[in-house]
Each structure stands twice: as structure tokens, then as C-alpha cells.
N, C-alpha and C positions, 0 to 999 in steps of 0.2 A: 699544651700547645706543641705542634710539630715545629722539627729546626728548621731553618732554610732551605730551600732545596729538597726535602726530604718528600715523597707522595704524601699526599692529604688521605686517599684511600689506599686498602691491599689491592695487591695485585691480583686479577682471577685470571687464574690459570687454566686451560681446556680443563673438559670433563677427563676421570682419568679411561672412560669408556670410548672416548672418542673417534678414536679411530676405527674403531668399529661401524661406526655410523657414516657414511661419505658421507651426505648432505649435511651433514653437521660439522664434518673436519673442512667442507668448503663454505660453509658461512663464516666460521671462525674465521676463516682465510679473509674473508671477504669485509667483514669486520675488525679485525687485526690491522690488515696491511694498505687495504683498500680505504677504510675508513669511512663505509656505508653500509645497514642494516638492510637488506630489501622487505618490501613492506608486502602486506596482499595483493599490491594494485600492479606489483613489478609481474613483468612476462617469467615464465618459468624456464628456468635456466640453470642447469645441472653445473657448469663449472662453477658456477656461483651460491652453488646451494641452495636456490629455487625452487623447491618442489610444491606439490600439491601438500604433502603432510607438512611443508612450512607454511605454508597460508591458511591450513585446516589447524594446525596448534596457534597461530595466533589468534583465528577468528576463535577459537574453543577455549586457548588458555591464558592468553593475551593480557588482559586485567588479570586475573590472579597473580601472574608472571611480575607485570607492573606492579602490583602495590608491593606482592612482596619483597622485590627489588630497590622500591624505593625507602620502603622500613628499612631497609640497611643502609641505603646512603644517608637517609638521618640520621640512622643509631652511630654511621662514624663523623658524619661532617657537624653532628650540635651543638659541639665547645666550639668550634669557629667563628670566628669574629665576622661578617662579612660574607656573606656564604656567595657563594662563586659558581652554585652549582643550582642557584632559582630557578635557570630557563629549561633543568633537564623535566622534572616534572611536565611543565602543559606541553613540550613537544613530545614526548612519548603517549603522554595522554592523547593528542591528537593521533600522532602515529597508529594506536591502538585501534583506537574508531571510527579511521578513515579508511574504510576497505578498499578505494581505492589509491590511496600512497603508495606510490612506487618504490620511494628513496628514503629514510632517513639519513643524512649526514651525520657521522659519531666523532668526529675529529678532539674531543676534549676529553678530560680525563673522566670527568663525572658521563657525559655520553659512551663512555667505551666499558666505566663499572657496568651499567646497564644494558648498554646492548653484548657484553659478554654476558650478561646474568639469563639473558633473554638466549643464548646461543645453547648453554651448559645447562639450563630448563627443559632445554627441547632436547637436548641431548640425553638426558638423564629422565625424560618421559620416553622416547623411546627403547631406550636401554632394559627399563621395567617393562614394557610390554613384551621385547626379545626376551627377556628372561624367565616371564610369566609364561610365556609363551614355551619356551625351549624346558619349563618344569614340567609343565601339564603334559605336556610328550611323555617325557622321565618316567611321569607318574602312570602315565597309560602303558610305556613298554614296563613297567614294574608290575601290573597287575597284570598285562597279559602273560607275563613270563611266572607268575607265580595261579594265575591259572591255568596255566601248563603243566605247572610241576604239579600242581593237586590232582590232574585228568591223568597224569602218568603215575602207576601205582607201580614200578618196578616189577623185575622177578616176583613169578610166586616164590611163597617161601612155605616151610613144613611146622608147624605148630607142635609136633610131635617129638619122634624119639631124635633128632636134630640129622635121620637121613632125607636126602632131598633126591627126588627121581622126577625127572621128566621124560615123559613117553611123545611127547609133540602133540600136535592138532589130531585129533582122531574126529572122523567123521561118523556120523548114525546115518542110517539110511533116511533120516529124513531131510538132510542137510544141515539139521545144525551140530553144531557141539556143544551143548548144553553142558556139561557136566564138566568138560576141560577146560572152557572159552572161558576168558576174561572178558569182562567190557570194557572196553577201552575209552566208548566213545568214536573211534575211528571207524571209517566203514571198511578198511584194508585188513 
């Protein structure tokens, strides 16, 4: 049993990505301080974290978000005598599936576990897609950079008694230099 006074749940704290993300460091704001989640039905509204990719992550991930969120509030509130936190369940579930709700209200501690779980969710899905995204780059300037270096064959060199002569580009009257020319691949 917790002592007096003491939270019933932990604290959640931002994602630690978050500031990276505006729309997601002004939900939090907006859920934090304000003490309202906005729903899909709310107008779109950039100081408050409003975007289209917050109404497209909850119409997408909304339920997953929910149940997994609510697993934890019962994995910490099930030795509690009395649970104090029964109404959060069916108002989220409503929340969830009313694509038009504009508002939730979070003012209690059990709505604010949740609607921070729901903030740091969305944060932490975009996060992996900037990151997935910012590899697959990595990955394509790594193979273009090392298909570069395989098309560049350096200096010739002498296989021989270890003298090295170069006489430059010699031309044949037919225009090419067969017998000098490397291929580079390049047409310069």
C-alpha cells in the first residue's frame, strides 16, 4: 500500500526525443499545463499541437495506444482498495472512437498517466520514422560513396621491375587511346 500523500502512479516524464518533435513538445504543453488532450474532432491548431499527423496517429494508433496504456494503469493501481481511477477507461474509450471529440478534459492523475502515455506514443512513433528515415539516407550515401570508390581505380601502377613512367594521353589517329586510356566510366 502507498503512504499518504505519496502518488498512486509514476510520474511520466516527456519522451526523451521530444523536443525534437514541436507538435509533440505542444501537446504535452497542452496536456500538462492546460489540462486537455485534443481529440480528432478539435480544429488544427499548431500552438496546441493540433496537426493532421495527431489526428492521423490517433485515427491509426489510438486503440493500440489505449489498451496498452491502460495495461499499465492496472498493472500499478490492482493492490488498491477502491480504485479511483474506473471513469478513465470508458472516457478514453469514447475519446478514441469519436472522431469527432474535440476535447478531452485530463485534470486527474489517472487521466494525465494516460493522456501523457498517448503524447510520448506519438512522440516515440515519430521519432522511429525520423530515424528510419534519416538511416535509409546513411545507408544510400554509404553505398553511393563506396560505389564511387570501386568506379575510381587510382593511379596506374607497374606490375614490373617497380619503375613507374607515365608519358600522358597519347592520341592514334583514330581518336582513341586504346592502349593508354583507362575506363573510368566517366566521359571527361
Amino acid at each position: 500500500m502507498h503512504s499518504p500523500g505519496a502518488p498512486e502512479l509514476p510520474v511520466i516524464l516527456p519522451h526523451q526525443q521530444m523536443d525534437y518533435i514541436l507538435d509533440a513538445k505542444y501537446l504535452w504543453h497542452t496536456v500538462t499545463n492546460m489540462k486537455m488532450l485534443p481529440g480528432m474532432g478539435h480544429t488544427l491548431d499548431d500552438a496546441r499541437g493540433v496537426t493532421e499527423r495527431w489526428k492521423d496517429f490517433l485515427r491509426n494508433n489510438g486503440k493500440r495506444v489505449l489498451d496498452d496504456s491502460l495495461d499499465e494503469l492496472v498493472f500499478h493501481i490492482k493492490n488498491q482498495r477502491g480504485n479511483k481511477y474506473r471513469g478513465v477507461e470508458p472516457r478514453f474509450e469514447r475519446f478514441i472512437s469519436d472522431p469527432n471529440m474535440q476535447v478531452l478534459p485530463v485534470p486527474g492523475e489517472g487521466d494525465q498517466f494516460m493522456a501523457r502515455s498517448f503524447v510520448n506514443a506519438f512522440t516515440s512513433h515519430w521519432y522511429q520514422q525520423y530515424y528510419a528515415e534519416r538511416e535509409a539516407q546513411l545507408e544510400a550515401l554509404r553505398q553511393e560513396e563506396a560505389a564511387r570508390q570501386q568506379g575510381w581505380r587510382g593511379p596506374a601502377r607497374s606490375r614490373g621491375s617497380g619503375d613507374v613512367s607515365f608519358s600522358g594521353p597519347h592520341r592514334s589517329s583514330s581518336g582513341s587511346n586504346s592502349e593508354n586510356e583507362e575506363d573510368t566510366g566517366r566521359s571527361w
